[in-house]
C-alpha positions as CSV (number, residue, x, y, z in Angstrom):
1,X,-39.2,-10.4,-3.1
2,X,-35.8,-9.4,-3.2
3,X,-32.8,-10.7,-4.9
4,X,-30.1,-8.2,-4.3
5,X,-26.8,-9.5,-2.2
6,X,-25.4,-7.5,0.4
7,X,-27.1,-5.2,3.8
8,X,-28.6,-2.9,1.2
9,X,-31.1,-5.1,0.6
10,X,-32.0,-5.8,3.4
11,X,-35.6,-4.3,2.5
12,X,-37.5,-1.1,2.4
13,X,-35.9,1.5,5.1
14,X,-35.9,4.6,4.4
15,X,-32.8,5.3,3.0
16,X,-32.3,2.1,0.9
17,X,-35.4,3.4,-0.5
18,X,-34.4,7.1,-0.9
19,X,-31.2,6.1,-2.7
20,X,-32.8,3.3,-4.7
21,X,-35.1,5.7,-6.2
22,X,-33.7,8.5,-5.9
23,X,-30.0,7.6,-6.8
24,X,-29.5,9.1,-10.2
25,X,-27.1,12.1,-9.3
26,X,-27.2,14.9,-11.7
27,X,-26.6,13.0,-14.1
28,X,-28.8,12.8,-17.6
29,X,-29.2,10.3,-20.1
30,X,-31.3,8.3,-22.2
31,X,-33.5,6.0,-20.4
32,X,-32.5,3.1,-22.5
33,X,-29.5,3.5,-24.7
34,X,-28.6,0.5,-26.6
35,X,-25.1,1.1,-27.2
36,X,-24.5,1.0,-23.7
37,X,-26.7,-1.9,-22.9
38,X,-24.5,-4.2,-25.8
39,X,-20.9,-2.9,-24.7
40,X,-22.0,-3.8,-20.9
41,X,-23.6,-7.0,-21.4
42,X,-20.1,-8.1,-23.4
43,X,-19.1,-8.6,-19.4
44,X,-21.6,-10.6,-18.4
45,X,-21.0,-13.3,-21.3
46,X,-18.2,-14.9,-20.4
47,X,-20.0,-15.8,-17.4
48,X,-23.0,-16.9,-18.9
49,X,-23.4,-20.4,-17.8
50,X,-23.1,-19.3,-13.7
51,X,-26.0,-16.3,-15.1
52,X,-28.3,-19.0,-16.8
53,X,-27.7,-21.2,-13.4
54,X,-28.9,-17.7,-11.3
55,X,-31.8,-17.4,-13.1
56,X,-32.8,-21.1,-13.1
57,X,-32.2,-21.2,-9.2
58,X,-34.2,-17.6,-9.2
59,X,-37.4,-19.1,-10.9
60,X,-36.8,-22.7,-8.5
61,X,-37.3,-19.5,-5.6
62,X,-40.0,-17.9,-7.1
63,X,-41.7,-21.1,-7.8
64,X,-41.1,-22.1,-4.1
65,X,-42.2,-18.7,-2.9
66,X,-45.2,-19.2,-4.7
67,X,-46.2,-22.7,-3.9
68,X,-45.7,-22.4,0.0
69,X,-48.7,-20.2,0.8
70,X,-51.2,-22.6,-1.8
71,X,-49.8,-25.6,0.4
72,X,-51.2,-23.7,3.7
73,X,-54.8,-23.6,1.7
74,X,-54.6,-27.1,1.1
75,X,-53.2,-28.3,4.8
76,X,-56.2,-26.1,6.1
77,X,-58.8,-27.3,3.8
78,X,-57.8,-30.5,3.7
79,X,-56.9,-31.4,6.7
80,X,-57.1,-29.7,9.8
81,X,-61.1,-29.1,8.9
82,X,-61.5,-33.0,8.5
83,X,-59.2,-34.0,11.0
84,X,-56.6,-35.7,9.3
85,X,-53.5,-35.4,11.2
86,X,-51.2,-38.2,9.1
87,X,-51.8,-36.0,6.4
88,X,-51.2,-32.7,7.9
89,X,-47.8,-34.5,9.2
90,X,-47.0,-35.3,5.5
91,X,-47.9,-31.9,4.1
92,X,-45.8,-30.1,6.8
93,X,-43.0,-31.9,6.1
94,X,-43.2,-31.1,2.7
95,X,-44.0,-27.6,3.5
96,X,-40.9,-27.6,6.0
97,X,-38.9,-29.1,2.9
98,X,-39.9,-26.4,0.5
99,X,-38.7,-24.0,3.1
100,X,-35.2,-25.5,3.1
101,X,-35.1,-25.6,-0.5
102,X,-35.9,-22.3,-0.3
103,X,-32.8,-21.7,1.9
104,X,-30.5,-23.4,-0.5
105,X,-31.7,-22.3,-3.3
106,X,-31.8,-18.6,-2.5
107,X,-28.1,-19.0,-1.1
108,X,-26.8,-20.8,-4.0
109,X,-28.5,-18.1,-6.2
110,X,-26.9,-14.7,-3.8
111,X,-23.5,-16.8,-4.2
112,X,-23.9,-16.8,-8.0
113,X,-24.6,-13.0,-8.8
114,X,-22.5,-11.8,-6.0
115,X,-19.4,-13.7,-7.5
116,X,-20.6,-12.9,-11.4
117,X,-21.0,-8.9,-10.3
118,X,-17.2,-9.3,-8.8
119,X,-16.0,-10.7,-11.6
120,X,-17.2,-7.7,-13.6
121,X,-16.8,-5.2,-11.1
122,X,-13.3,-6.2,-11.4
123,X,-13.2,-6.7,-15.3
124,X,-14.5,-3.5,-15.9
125,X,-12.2,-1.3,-13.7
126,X,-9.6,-3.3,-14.8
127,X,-9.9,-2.1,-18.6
128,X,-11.0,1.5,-17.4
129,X,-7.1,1.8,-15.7
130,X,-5.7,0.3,-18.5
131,X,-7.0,2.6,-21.0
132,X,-6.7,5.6,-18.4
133,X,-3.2,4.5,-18.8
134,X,-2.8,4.9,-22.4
135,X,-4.6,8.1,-22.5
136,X,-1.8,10.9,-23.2
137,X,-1.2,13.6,-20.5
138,X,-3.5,16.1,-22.2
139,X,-6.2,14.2,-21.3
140,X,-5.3,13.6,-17.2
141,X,-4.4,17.8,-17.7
142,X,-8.2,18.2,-19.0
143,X,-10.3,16.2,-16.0
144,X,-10.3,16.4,-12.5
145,X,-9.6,13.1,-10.9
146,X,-11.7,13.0,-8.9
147,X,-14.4,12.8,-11.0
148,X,-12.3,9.7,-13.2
149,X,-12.4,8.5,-10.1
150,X,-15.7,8.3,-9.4
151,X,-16.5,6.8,-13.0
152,X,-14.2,4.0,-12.1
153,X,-15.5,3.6,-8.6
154,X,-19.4,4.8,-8.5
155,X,-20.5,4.5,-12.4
156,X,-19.4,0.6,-12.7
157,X,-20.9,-0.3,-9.2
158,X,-24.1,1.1,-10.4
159,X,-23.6,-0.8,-14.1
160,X,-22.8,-3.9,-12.1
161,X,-26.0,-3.6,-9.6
162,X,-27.9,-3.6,-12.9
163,X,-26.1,-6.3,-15.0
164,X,-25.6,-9.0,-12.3
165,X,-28.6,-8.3,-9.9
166,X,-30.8,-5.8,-11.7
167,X,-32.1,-8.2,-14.5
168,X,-32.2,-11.7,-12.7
169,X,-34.6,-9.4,-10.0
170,X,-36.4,-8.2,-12.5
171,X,-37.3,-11.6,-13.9
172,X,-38.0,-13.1,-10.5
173,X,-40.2,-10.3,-9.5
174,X,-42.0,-10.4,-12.6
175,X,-42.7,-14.1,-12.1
176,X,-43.9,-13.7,-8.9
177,X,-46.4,-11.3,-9.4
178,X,-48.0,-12.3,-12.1
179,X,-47.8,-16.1,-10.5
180,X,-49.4,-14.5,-7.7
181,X,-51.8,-12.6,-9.3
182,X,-53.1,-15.9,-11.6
183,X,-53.2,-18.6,-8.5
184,X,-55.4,-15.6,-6.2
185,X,-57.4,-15.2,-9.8
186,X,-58.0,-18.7,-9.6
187,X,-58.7,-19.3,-6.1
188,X,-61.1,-16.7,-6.2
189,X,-61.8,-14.0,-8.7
190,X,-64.0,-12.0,-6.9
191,X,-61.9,-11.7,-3.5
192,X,-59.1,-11.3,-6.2
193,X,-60.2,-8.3,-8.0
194,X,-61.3,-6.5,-4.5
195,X,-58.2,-7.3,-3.6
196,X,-56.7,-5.6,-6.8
197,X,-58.3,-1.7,-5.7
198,X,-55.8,-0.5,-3.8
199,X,-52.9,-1.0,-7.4
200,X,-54.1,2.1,-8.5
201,X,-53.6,4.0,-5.6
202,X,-49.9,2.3,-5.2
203,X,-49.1,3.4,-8.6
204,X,-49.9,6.8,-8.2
205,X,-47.8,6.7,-4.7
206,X,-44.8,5.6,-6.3
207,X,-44.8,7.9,-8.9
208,X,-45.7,10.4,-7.2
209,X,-42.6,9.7,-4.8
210,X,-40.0,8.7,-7.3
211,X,-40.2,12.0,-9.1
212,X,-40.1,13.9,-5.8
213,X,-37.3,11.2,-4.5
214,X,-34.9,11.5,-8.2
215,X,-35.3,15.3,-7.0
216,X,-34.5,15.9,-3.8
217,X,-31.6,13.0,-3.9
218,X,-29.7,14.9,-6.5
219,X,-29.7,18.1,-4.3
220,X,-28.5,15.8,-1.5
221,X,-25.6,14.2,-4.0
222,X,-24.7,18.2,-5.2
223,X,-24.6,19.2,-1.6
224,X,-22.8,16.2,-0.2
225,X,-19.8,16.9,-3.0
226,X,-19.7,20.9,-1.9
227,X,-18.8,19.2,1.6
228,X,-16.5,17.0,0.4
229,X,-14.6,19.4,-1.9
230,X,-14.1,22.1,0.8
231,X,-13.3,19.5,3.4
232,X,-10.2,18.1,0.8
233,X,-9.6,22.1,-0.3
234,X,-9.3,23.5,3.5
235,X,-7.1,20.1,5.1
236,X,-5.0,20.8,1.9
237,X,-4.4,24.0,2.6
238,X,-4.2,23.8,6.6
239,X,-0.7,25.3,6.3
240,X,-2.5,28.4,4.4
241,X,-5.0,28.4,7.3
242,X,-3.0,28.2,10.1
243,X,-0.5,30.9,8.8
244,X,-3.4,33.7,8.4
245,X,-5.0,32.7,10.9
246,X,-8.2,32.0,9.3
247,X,-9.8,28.8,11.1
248,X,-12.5,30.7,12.0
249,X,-13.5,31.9,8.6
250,X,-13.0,28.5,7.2
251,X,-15.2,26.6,10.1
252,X,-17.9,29.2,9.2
253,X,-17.5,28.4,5.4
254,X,-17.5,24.5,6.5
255,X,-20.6,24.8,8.8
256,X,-22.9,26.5,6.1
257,X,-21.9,24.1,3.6
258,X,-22.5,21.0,6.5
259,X,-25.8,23.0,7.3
260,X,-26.9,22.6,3.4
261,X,-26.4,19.3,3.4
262,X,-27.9,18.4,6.2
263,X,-31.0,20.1,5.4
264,X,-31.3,18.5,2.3
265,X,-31.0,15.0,3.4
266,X,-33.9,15.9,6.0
267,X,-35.9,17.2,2.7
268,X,-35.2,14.1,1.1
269,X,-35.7,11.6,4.1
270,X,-38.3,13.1,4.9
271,X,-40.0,11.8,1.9
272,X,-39.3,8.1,2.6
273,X,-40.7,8.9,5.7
274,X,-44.3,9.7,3.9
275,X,-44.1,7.4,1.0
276,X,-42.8,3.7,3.3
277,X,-46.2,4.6,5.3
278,X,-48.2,5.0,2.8
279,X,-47.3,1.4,0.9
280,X,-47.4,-0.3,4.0
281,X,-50.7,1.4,5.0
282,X,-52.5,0.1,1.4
283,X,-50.7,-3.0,1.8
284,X,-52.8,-3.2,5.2
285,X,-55.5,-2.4,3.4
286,X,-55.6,-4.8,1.1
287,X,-55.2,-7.3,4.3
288,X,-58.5,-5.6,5.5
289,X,-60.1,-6.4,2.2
290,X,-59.4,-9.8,1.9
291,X,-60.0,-10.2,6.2
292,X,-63.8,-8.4,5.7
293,X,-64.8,-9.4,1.9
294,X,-62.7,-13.2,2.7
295,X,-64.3,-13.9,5.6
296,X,-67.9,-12.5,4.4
297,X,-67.2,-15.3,1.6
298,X,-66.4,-18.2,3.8
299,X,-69.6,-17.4,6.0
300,X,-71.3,-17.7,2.8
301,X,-69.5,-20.5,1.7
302,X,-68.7,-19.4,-1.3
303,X,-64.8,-19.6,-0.5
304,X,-62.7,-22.3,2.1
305,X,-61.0,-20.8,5.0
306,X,-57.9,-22.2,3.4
307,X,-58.7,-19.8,0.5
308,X,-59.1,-17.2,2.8
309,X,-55.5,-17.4,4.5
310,X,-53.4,-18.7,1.6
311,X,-55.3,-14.6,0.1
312,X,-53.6,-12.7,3.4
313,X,-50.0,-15.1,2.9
314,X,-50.3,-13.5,-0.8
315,X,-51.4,-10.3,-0.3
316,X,-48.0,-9.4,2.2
317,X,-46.1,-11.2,-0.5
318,X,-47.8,-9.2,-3.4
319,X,-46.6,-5.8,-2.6
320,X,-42.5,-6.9,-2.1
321,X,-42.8,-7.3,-6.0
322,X,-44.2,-4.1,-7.1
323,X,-41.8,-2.5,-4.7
324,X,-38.7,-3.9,-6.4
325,X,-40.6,-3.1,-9.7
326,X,-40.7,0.0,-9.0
327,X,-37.6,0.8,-8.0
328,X,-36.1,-0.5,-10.7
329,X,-36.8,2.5,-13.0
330,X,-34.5,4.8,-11.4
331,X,-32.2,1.7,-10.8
332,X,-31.9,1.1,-14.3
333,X,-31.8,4.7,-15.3
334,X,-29.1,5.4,-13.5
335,X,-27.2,2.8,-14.5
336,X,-27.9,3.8,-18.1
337,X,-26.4,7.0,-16.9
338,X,-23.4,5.5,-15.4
339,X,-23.3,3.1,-18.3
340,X,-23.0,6.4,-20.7
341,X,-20.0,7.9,-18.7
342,X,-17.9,4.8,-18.7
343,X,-18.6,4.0,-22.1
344,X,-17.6,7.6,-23.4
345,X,-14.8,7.1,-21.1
346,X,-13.8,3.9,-22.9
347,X,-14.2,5.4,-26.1
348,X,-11.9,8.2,-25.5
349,X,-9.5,7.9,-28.7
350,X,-5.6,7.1,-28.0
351,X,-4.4,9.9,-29.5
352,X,-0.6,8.8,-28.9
353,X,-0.1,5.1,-29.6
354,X,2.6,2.9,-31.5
355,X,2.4,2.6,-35.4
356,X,2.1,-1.0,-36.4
357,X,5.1,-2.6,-36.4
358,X,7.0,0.3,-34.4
359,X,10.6,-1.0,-33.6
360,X,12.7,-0.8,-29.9
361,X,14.3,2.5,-29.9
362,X,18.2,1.5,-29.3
363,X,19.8,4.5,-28.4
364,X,23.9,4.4,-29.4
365,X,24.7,8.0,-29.4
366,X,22.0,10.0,-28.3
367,X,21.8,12.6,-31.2
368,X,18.5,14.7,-30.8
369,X,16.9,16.6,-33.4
370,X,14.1,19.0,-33.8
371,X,13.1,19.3,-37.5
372,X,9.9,22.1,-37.9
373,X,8.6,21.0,-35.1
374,X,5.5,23.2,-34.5
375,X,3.0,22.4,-31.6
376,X,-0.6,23.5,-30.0
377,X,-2.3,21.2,-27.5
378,X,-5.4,21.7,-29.1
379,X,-6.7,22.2,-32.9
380,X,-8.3,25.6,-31.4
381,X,-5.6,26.6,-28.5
382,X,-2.9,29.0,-29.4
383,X,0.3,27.8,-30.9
384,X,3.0,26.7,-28.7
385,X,6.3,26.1,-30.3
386,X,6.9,27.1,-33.7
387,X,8.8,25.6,-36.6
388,X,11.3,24.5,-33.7
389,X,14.8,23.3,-35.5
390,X,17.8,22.7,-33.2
391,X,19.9,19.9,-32.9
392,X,21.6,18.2,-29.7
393,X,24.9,16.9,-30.2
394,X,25.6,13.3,-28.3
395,X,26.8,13.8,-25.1
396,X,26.3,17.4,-24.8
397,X,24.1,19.3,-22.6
398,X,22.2,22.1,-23.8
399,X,20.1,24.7,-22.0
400,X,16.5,26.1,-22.5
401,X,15.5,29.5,-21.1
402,X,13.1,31.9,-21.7
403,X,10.4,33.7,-20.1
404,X,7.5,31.8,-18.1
405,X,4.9,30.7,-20.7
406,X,7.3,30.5,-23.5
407,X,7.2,26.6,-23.9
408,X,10.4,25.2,-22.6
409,X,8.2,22.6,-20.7
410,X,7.0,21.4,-23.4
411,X,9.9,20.5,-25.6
412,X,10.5,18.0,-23.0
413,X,7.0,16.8,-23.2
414,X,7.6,15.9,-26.7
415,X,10.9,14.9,-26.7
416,X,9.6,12.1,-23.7
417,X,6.4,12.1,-26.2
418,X,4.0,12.6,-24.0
419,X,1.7,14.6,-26.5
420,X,2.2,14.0,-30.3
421,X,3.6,17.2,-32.7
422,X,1.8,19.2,-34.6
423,X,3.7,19.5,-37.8
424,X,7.1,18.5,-38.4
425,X,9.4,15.5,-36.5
426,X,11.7,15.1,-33.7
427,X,14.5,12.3,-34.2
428,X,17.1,10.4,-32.0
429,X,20.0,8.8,-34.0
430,X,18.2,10.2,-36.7
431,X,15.1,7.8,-36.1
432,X,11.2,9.1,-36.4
433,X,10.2,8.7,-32.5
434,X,7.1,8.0,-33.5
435,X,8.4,4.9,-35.7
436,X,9.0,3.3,-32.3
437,X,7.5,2.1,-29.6
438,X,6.4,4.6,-26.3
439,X,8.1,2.3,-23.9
440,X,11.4,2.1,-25.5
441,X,11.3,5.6,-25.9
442,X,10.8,6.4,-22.2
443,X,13.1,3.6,-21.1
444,X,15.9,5.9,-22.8
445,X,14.7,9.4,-21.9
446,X,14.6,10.3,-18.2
447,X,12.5,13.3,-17.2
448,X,13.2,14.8,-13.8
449,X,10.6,18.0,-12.8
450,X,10.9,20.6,-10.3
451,X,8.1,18.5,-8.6
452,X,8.8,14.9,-8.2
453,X,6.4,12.5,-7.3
454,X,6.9,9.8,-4.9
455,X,4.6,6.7,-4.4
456,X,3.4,5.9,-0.9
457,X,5.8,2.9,-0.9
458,X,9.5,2.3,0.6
459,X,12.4,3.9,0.0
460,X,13.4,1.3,-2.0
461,X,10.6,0.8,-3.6
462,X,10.4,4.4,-5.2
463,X,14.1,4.3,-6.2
464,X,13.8,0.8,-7.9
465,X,10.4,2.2,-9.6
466,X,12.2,1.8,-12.9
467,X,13.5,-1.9,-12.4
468,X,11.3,-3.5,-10.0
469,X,14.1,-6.1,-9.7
470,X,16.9,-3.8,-8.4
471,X,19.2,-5.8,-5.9
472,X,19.7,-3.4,-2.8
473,X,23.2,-3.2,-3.4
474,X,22.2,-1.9,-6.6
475,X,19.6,0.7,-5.5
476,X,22.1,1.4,-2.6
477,X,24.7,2.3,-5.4
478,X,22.5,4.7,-7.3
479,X,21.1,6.8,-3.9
480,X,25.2,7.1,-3.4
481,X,25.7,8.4,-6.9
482,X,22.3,10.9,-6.2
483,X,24.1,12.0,-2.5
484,X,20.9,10.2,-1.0
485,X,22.6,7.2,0.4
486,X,23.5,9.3,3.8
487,X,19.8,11.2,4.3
488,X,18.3,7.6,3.9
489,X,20.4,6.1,6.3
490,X,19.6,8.7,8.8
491,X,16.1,7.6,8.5
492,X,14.4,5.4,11.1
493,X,13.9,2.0,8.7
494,X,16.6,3.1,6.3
495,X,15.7,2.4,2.5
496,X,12.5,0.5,4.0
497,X,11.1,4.0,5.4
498,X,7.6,4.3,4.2
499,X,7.4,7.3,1.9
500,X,3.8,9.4,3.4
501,X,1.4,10.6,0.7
502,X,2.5,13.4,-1.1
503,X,6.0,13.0,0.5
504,X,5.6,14.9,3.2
505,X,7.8,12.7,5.8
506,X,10.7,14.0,3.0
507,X,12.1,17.6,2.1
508,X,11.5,19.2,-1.6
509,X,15.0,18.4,-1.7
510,X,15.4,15.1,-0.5
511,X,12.2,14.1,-2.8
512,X,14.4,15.6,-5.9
513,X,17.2,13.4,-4.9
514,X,15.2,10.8,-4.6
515,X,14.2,11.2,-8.0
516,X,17.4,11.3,-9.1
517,X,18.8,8.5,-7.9
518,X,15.6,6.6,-9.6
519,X,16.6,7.9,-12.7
520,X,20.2,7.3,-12.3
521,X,19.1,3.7,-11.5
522,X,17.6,3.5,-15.1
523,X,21.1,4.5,-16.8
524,X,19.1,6.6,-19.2
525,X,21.3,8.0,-22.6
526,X,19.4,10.9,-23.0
527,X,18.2,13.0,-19.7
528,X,16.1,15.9,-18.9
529,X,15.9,18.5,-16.1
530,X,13.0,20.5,-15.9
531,X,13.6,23.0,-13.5
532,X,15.3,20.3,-11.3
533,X,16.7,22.7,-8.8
534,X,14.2,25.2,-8.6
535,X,12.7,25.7,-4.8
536,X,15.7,24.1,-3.2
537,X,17.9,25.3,-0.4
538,X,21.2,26.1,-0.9
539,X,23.3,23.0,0.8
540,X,20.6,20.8,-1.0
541,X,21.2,22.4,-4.3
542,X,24.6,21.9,-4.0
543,X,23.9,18.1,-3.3
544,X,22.5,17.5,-6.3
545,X,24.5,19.7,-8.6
546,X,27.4,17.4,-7.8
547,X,24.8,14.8,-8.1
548,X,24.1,15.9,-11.6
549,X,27.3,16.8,-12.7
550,X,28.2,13.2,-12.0
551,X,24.5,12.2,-13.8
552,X,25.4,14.3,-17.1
553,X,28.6,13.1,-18.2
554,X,28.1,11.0,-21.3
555,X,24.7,11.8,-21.9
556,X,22.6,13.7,-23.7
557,X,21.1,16.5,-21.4
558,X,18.7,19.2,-22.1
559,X,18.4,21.4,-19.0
560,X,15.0,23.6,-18.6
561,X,16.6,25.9,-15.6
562,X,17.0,29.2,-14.3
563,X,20.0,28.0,-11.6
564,X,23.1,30.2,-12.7
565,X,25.6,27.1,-12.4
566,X,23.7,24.8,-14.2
567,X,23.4,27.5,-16.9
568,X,26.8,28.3,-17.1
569,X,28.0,24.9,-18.0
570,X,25.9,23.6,-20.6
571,X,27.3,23.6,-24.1
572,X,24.7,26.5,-25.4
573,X,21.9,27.6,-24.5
574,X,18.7,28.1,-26.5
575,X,16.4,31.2,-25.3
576,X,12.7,30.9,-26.3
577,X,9.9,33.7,-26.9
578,X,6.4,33.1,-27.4
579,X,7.3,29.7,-28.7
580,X,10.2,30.7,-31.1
581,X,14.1,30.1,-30.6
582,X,15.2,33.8,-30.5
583,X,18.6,33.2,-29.2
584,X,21.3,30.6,-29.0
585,X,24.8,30.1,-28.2
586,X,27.2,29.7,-25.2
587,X,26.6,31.4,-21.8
588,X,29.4,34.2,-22.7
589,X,28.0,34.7,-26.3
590,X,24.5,35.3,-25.7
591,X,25.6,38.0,-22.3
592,X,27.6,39.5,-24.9
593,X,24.9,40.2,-27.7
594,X,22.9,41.8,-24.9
595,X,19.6,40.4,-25.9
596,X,16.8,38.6,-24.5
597,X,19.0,36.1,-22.3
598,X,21.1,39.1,-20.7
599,X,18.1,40.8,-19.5
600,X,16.8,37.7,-18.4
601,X,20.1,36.9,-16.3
602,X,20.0,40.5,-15.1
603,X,16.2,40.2,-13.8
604,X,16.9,36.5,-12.8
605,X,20.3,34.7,-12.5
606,X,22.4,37.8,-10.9
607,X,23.5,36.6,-7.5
């Protein structure tokens, strides 16, 4: 008997019983981990009541289940064979009641855990986003996302198959087979136990199939993946492909991976094909028992007919049971598996978070100062910047340069606090940033990359990203002040145009004054330009200098560019080296001490 909600339980084909038992990935794992069991079960309490009312309405269907095949004994034994046909009318309509009570209660029971396992389904992901939102960018850096996708998606469905389905089946299974197993003991122990000699032989099969099943599923799972990723690598590099000509070396690469794959899903299917025969062939031969030895004994009189047909009604319920049972070994298993992922995934430390007590940060000048500021992004990864001391006047704009590697990036990681420093402090207005909280910080500092990211969302929407309840004439305003008011307008919905994935309905330079405009919308103090202009055409460029010029004035800028002009005109210009500030001073001064900033300008900025 099965409990589960949904087509995937719909019984024993032979995939739902290839990836029932065989749906444990790669993945390892304690069978039973305790510490996962506790933290998942917290989900199911506050629904406890609607889980106790599951469980009763289970055991009212178990006890239902049970009782209908002992009520055919009786209407045989009782009645037809005498002749009674008022009480054969009464006992079928009580048999016919049972059945509908079955129907309700069954219903009313599928209702209960389906709505419980959304409700935790939906819990669960809930807090995994919220914490993958805390986690600092070192962490997103680290892991692909695909696979924190798949512990948000695939780990908590199979948690929740366990917690809101797994256990109430469990119990009903168990109740029915052992119900089943006392009422055929004490109809008739002898036709019983004959009954009982195909177990061992069941046993064996399922073990026998579950190890081969766990197997050959996980080669299925690795292969399926190797399609997947060289499906999302080639259509992401379909420009790559087209422009050397290489479809036919990448269809080759696709059809060997497809050709794996399929193979192993015919290894694996195959064995469902040889294990679904072999249950159903000892379930039928357990029917042949009880039809040879059953009717033997009700020639001899030693059993009822009734006896004899209530045996066959219990014998093709008998084996449901012990499938389920079965079954849920590698159900459970896997969930303990998933349960292990999501928990460790939970249990990922904060590593940037706000003291207790951390104040607003309220910028009024927009001083920034670097005070021994040294940094690595890990205890045992090189060191990054070191002992960093430099101070940003208010209002000025200074410039970082220096050769690729040399960690210009990252003093606008930290300045945005994105990851923590190692040693020493960074201050604006001559406050601690970490003596206040992240999202006063970020309110104030405005970071826009050479690589802007736009949502799949309006025009609108992506410009008024920062203030959700931007009027249009206000996010109208702020594309004009970014130069992006006229390419909008060109566009066939105007500021409602539907930004594609990836933003690949807008130029590199459109995207960038996009960004812009989003950050001009903010009205940050202090601003950052990481390579804003980098990878831009010419009459774009030029677009969003005048966009920036018009952006900087009053604020504190720190510019992380190559771009001559932008160069030119900040107030001085740091030049890092493996981490160290080797150089500073205006445009003019540093050319003139003929150092490491007027090679670079002679390698790079000459026009």
């Amino acid at each position: 008997m099965s409990f589960s909600i949904g087509p995937s339980s719909a019984g024993m084909g032979p995939r739902s019983a290839l990836d029932n038992f065989g749906n444990t990935d790669s993945k390892g794992g304690e069978v039973f981990n305790q510490k996962v069991v506790s933290r998942m079960l917290a989900y199911l309490k506050p629904h406890g009541w609607k889980m106790i009312a599951a469980l009763i309405l289970t055991l009212a269907e178990s006890g239902l289940t049970l009782m209908a095949p002992y009520l055919t004994k009786i209407a045989i034994d009782d009645y037809i064979i005498p002749g009674n046909l008022d009480g054969l009318t009464n006992l079928s309509i009580l048999i016919g009641l049972a059945y509908i009570c079955i129907f309700f209660v069954s219903s009313g029971q599928r209702y209960l855990l389906s709505w419980v396992g959304q409700q935790v389904l939906a819990k669960l992901r809930s807090d995994l986003f919220r914490h993958l939102q805390r986690l600092h960018l070192g962490y997103h850096e680290k892991h692909i996302t695909g696979v924190t996708v798949s512990r948000v998606i695939n780990d908590v469905a199979e948690i929740n198959e366990l917690l809101s389905q797994g256990i109430i089946t469990l119990i009903g299974d168990v109740v029915v087979l052992i119900g089943i197993i006392v009422i055929m003991l004490t109809m008739s122990p002898k036709l019983a136990l004959f009954t009982f000699i195909v177990l061992p032989l069941m046993f064996l099969a399922t073990w026998i199939f579950s190890r081969q099943a766990r197997s050959a599923f996980r080669e299925t799972r690795s292969k399926v993946a190797a399609v997947v990723g060289d499906l999302a690598e080639d259509i992401n590099g379909i420009r790559a492909i087209q422009a050397f000509s290489r479809e036919k070396a990448s269809q080759e690469r696709f059809e060997q991976v497809n050709r794996e794959n399929r193979n192993a899903y015919i290894n694996a299917m195959s064995l469902s094909y040889i294990f679904l025969p072999a249950i159903e062939f000892l379930g039928m031969l357990a029917t042949v028992i009880v039809l040879w030895l059953g009717g033997y004994l009700v020639l001899e009189n030693e059993v009822t007919l009734g006896v004899m047909v209530a045996f066959l009604n219990y014998v093709s319920r008998f084996f449901q049971p012990i499938q389920e049972l079965s079954r849920m070994y590698t159900t459970f298993q896997s969930a303990m598996a998933g349960g292990e992922q999501v928990v460790k995934l939970l249990d990922t430390p904060v590593e940037i978070s706000d003291k207790p007590g951390a104040i607003d940060l309220k910028v009024e000048k927009g001083k920034i100062q670097f005070k021994d500021v040294t940094f690595q992004y890990r205890s045992d990864s090189p060191i990054v910047l070191k002992n960093i001391n430099l101070t940003i006047e208010p209002g000025k704009t200074i410039a970082v340069v220096g050769p690729t590697g040399a960690g210009k990036t990252t003093i606008a990681s930290l300045i945005a606090r994105f990851y923590e420093v190692t040693q020493g402090a960074i201050f604006i207005d001559d406050t601690d940033i970490r003596d206040v909280n992240q999202q006063s910080l970020r309110q104030q500092v405005r970071v826009i990359s050479q690589e802007p990211f736009l949502f799949s969302r309006s025009i609108a929407e992506n410009i008024s990203y920062g203030i959700p309840d931007a009027s249009m004439a206000q996010i109208e305003q702020a594309a004009t002040q970014a130069n992006a008011h006229d390419f909008i307008s060109h566009l066939p919905e105007g500021y409602n145009t539907r930004v594609l994935e990836g933003g690949v309905n807008v130029s590199q330079g459109q995207r960038q004054l996009l960004s812009i405009a989003r950050a001009l919308l903010t009205d940050p103090r202090i601003l950052i330009l990481d390579e804003a202009t980098a990878n831009i055409d010419t009459v774009t460029e030029a677009l969003i200098q005048d966009a920036l010029a018009r952006m900087l004035k009053g604020r504190t800028a720190i510019v992380i560019a190559h771009r001559l002009s932008t160069v030119r005109n900040a107030d001085r210009v740091f030049v890092i080296d493996h981490g160290e500030i080797v150089e500073q001073g205006s445009h003019e001064e540093l050319l003139a001490a003929n150092g490491l900033y007027a090679a670079l300008y002679e390698r790079q900025f000459m026009d």
